[in-house]
VEXZANU-274060 format. One record per residue (C-alpha): residue in one letter; x, y, z. Coordinates in steps of 0.05 Angstrom, whole numbers. Layout:
REM VEXZANU-274060
<node 'A',<X,Y,Z>>,
...
//
This chain:
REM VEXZANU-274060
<node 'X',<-54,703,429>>,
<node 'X',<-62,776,420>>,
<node 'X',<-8,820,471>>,
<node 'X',<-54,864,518>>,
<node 'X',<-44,932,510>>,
<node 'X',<-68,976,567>>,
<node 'X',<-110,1036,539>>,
<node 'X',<-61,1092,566>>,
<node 'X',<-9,1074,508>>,
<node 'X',<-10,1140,460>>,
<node 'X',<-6,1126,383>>,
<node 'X',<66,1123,388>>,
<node 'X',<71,1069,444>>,
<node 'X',<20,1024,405>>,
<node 'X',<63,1032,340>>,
<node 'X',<133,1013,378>>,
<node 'X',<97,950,408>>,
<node 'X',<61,919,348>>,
<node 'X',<120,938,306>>,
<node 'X',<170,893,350>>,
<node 'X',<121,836,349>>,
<node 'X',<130,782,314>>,
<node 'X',<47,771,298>>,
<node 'X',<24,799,233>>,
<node 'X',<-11,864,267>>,
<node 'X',<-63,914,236>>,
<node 'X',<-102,976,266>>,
<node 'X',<-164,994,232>>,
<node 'X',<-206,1053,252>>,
<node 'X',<-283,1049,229>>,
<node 'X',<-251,987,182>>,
<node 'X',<-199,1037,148>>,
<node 'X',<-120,1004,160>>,
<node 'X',<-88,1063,193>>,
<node 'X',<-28,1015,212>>,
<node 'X',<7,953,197>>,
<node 'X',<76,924,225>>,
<node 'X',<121,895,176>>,
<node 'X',<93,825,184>>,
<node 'X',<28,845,171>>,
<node 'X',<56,878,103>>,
<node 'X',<81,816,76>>,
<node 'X',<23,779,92>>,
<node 'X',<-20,826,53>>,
<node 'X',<31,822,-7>>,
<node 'X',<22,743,-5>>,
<node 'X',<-53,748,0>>,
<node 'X',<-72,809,-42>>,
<node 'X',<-158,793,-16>>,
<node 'X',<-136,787,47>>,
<node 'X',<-141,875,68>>,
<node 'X',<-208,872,46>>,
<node 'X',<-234,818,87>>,
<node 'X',<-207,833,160>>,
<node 'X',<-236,903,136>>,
<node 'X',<-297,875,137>>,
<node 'X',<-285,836,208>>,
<node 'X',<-246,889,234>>,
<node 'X',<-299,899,300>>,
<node 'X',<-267,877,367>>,
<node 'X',<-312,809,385>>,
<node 'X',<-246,779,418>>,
<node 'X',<-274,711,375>>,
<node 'X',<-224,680,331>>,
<node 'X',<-241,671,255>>,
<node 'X',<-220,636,200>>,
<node 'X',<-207,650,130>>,
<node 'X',<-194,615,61>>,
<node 'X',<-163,649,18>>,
<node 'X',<-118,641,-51>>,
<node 'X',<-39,642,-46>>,
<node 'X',<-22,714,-93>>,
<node 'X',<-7,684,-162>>,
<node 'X',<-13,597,-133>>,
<node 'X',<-81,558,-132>>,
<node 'X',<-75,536,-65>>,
<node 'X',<-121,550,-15>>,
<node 'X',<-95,582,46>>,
<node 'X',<-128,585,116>>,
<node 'X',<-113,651,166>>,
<node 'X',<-138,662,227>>,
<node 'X',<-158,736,255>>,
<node 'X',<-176,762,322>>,
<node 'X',<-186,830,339>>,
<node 'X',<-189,873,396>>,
<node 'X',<-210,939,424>>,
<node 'X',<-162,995,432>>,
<node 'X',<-150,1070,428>>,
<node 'X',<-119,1107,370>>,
<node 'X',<-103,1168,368>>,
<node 'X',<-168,1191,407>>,
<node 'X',<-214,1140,365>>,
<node 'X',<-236,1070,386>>,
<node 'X',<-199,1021,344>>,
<node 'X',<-190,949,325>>,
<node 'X',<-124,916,330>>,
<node 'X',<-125,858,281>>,
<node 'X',<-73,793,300>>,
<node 'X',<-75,745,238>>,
<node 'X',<-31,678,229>>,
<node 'X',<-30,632,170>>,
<node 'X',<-46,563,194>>,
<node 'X',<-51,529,129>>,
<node 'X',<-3,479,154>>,
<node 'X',<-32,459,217>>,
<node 'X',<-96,443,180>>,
<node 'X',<-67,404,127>>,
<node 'X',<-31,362,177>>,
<node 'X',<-97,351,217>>,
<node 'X',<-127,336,141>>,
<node 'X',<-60,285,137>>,
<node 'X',<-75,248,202>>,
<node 'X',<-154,247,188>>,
<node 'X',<-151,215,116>>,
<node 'X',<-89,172,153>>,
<node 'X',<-136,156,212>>,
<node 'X',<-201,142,154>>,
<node 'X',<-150,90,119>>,
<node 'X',<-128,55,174>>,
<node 'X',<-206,50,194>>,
<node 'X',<-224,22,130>>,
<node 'X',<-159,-27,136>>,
<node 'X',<-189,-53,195>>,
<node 'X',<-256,-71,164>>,
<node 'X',<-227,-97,100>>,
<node 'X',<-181,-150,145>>,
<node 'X',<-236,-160,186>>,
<node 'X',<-280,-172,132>>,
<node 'X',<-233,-209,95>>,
<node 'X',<-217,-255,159>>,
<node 'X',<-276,-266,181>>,
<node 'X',<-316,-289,111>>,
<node 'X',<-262,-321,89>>,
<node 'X',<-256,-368,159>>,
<node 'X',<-338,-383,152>>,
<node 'X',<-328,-398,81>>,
<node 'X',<-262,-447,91>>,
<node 'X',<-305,-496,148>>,
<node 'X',<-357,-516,109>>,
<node 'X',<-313,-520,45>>,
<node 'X',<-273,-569,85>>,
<node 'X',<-337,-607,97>>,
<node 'X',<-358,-604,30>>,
<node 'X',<-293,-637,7>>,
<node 'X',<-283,-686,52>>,
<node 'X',<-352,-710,36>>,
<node 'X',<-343,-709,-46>>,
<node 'X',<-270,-749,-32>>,
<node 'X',<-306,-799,4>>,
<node 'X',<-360,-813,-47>>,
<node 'X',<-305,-801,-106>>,
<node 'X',<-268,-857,-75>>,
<node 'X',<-334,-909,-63>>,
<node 'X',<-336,-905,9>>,
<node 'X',<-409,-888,8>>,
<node 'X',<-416,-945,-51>>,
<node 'X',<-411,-954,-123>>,
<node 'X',<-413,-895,-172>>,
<node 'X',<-419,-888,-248>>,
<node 'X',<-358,-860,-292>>,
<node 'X',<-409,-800,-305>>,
<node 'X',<-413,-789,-231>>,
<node 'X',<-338,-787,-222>>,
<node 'X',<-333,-741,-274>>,
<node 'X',<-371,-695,-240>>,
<node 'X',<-342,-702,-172>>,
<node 'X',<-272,-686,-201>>,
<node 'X',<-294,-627,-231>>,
<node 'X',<-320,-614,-161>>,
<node 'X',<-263,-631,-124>>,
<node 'X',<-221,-580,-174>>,
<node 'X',<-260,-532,-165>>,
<node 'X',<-265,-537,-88>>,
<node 'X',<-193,-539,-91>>,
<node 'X',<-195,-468,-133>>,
<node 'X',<-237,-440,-79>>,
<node 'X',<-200,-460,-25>>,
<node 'X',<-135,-431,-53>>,
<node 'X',<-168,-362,-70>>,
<node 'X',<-193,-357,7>>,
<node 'X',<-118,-375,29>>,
<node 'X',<-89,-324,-23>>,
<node 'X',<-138,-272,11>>,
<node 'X',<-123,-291,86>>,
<node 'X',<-51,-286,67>>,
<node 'X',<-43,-213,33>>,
<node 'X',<-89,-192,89>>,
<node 'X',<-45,-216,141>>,
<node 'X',<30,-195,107>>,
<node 'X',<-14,-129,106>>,
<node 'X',<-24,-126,172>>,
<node 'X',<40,-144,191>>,
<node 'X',<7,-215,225>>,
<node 'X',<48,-261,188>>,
<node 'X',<109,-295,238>>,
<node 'X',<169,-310,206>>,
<node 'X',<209,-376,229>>,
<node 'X',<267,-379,216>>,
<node 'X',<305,-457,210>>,
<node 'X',<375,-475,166>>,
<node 'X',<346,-505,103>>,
<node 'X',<380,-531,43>>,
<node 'X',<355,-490,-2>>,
<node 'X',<374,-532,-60>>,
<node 'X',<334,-583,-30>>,
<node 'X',<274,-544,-17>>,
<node 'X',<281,-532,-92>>,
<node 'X',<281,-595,-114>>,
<node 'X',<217,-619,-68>>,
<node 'X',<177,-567,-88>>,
<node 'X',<188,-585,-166>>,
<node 'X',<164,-656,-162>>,
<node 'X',<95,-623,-144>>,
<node 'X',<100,-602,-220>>,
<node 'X',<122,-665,-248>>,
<node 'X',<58,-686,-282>>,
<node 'X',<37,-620,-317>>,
<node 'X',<117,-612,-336>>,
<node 'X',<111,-686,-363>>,
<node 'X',<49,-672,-398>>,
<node 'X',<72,-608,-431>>,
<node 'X',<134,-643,-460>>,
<node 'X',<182,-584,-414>>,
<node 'X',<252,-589,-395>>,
<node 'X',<275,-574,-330>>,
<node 'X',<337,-541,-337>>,
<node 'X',<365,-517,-258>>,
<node 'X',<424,-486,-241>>,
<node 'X',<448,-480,-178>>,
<node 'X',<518,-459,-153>>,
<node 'X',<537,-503,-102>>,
<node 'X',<501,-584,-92>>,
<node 'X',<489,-557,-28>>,
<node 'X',<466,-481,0>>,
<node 'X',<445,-481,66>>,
<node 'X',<409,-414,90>>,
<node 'X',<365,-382,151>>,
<node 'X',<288,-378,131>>,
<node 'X',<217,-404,144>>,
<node 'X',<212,-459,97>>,
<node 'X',<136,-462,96>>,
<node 'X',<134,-387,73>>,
<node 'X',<200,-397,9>>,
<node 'X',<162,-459,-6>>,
<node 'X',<106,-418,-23>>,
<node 'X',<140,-372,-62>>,
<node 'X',<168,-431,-109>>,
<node 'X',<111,-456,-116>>,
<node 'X',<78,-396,-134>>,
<node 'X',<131,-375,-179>>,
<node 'X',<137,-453,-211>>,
<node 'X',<64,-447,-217>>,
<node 'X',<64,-381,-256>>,
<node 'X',<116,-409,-302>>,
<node 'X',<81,-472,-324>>,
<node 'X',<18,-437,-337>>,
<node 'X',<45,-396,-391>>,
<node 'X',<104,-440,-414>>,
<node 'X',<76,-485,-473>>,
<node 'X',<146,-508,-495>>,
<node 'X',<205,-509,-485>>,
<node 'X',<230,-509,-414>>,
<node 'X',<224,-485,-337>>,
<node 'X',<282,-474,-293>>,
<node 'X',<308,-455,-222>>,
<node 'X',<377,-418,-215>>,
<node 'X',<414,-411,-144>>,
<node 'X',<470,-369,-141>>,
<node 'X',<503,-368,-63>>,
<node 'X',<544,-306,-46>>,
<node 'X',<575,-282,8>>,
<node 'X',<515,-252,43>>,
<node 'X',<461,-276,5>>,
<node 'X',<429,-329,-47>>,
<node 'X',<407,-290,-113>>,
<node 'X',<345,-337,-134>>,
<node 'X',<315,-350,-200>>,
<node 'X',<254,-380,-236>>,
<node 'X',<267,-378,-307>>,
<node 'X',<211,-402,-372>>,
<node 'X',<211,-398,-442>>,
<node 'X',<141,-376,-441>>,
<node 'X',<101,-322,-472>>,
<node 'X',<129,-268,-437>>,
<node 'X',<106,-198,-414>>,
<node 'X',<106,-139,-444>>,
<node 'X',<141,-78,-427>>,
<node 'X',<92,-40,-403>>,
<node 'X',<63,-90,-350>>,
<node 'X',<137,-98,-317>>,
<node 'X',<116,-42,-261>>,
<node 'X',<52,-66,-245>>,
<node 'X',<64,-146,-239>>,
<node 'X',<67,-151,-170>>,
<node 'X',<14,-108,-153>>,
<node 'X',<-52,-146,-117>>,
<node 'X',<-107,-172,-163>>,
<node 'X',<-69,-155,-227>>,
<node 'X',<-61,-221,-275>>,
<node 'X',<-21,-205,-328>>,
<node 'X',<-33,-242,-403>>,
<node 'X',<-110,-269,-373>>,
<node 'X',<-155,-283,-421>>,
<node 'X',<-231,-285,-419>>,
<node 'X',<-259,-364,-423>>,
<node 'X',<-224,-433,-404>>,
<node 'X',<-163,-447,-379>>,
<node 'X',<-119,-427,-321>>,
<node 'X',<-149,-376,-269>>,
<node 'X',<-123,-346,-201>>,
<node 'X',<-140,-293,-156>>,
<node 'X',<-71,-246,-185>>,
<node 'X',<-47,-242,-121>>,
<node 'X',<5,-292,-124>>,
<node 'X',<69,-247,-144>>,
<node 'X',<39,-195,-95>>,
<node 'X',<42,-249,-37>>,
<node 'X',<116,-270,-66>>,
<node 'X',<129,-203,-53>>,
<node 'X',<108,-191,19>>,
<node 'X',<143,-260,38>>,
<node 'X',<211,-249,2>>,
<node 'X',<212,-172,33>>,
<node 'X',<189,-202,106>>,
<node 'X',<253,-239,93>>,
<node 'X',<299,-187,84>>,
<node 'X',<297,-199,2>>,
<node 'X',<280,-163,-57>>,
<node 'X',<244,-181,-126>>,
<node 'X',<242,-159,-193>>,
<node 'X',<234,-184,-261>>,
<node 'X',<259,-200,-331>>,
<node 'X',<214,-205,-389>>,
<node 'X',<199,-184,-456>>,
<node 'X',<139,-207,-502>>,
<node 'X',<158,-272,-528>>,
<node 'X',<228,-284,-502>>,
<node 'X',<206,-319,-436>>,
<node 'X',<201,-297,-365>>,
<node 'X',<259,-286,-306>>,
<node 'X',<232,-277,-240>>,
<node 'X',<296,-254,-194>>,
<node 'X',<294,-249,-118>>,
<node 'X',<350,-250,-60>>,
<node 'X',<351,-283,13>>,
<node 'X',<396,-257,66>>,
<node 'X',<424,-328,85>>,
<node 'X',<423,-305,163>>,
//
């Protein structure tokens, strides 16, 4: 706010006031500067177009406005406010000009706006996300249960043809289904919905079950399974359901670009944490795809036509569980020399 000056100050007393203050003060007579405190000075040095345009404003309307303006020698944009008001100097009405930067003010309202925007458009996109992916995952169930039945002859004979086709329809329900739990699951570790239960586990166990999931495709291949694991037996604090996931993820990942060769899990117990590892002979990735593997919908080495497909938000869902644990990720790779994907588990 502007100091009030009562209109029986001489020249002098005006000039000992605004020069004390610590507002950037002006006096302009018919828009001429006849005075400016040392605040005011450096303000005009900073912003060399500012002199000319409180010239031009420089009629007391008590009414505060704003001005954008470059930095002296930067590209930013600056904003100052300026109110003026009526005085007397020496004998001749006057304007006292009171201007402030308040550049920073703004950009932290423009901070919290965009910040309040995102968080708006969060909301829809889980919303969204929640909601379709709920109505799509009832009827899906429906339509799976149904094709099962018939695949199996409970609604009577079929033809080899027709079973066939129903496989290919059960697969591909399956897909489905996995891609709408891949989205309901980044959504939520987004949101911060996701519960972690903690139980002891054996984590060499856990291991070891979720590896006979593979056992077909690893059979079929011709793979080794070559493990390592510290200790028979390493018993840690975590939600099973949610590690589970992330071997299985990781396993998955392995044996879709792993054509021979061998697969792997390493477990290495230390004092305050497990160091974890899923380890391929695969094809690899490439240098400069390390930093953006576990970002969401990237799928590194996918190729257009048949053949294995996700959603590539696996790795980025690995992510979210192993940090929700306490854990971090990274990986080891180079083009044809295999993949290492690394993570740690606090064990309490």
């Amino acid at each position: 706010m502007i100091p009030h000056f009562s209109g029986a100050l001489n020249s002098d007393e005006y000039r000992v006031l605004i020069e004390l203050s610590r507002n950037a003060m002006a006096i302009f007579v018919q828009g001429e500067l006849k005075y400016a405190n040392p605040v005011a000075l450096q303000v005009f040095a900073q912003f060399p177009n500012l002199l000319e345009k409180i010239s031009s404003l420089a009629v007391p309307t008590e009414e505060v406005v704003r001005l954008s303006l470059p930095e002296n020698g930067q590209n930013q944009e600056h904003v100052l406010e300026c109110q003026t008001t009526e005085l007397n100097w020496q004998g001749a009405p006057a304007a006292l000009a009171n201007f402030h930067d308040v550049s920073e003010y703004y950009q932290v309202q423009s901070i919290k706006s965009e910040i309040r925007e995102q968080k708006r458009v969060d909301r829809i996109k889980d919303e969204f996300v929640s909601t379709v992916s709920h109505e799509i995952r009832t009827p899906l169930s429906i339509i799976r249960e149904t094709t099962s039945q018939i695949l199996d002859g409970l609604h009577g004979e079929i033809t080899s043809a027709q079973k066939n086709f129903l496989s290919k329809t059960l697969r591909n329900i399956d897909r489905l289904t996995k891609i709408i739990n891949d989205l309901l699951d980044i959504s939520k570790i987004e949101s911060g919905k996701i519960e972690i239960r903690r139980e002891k586990v054996d984590l060499v166990s856990l291991v070891r079950d979720s590896l006979v999931q593979f056992t077909p495709q690893i059979q079929k291949k011709g793979l080794q399974v070559l493990n390592s694991f510290s200790h028979p037996h390493i018993e840690i604090s975590i939600d099973k359901d949610k590690i589970t996931q992330v071997f299985i993820n990781l396993l998955s990942n392995s044996l879709k670009f792993t054509e021979q060769g061998h697969i792997g899990v390493g477990l290495k117990e230390w004092d305050n944490f497990v160091e974890c590892s899923v380890m391929d002979t695969g094809v690899g990735v490439a240098s400069e795809d390390l930093s953006k593997l576990f970002n969401k919908f990237i799928q590194i080495g996918r190729t257009d036509g048949p053949g294995q497909k996700g959603t590539g938000l696996g790795l980025a869902i690995c992510k979210g569980l192993i940090e929700l644990h306490g854990g971090k990720i990274w990986v080891q790779s180079e083009r044809g020399q295999g993949t290492q994907m690394i993570f740690t588990l606090p064990k309490t």
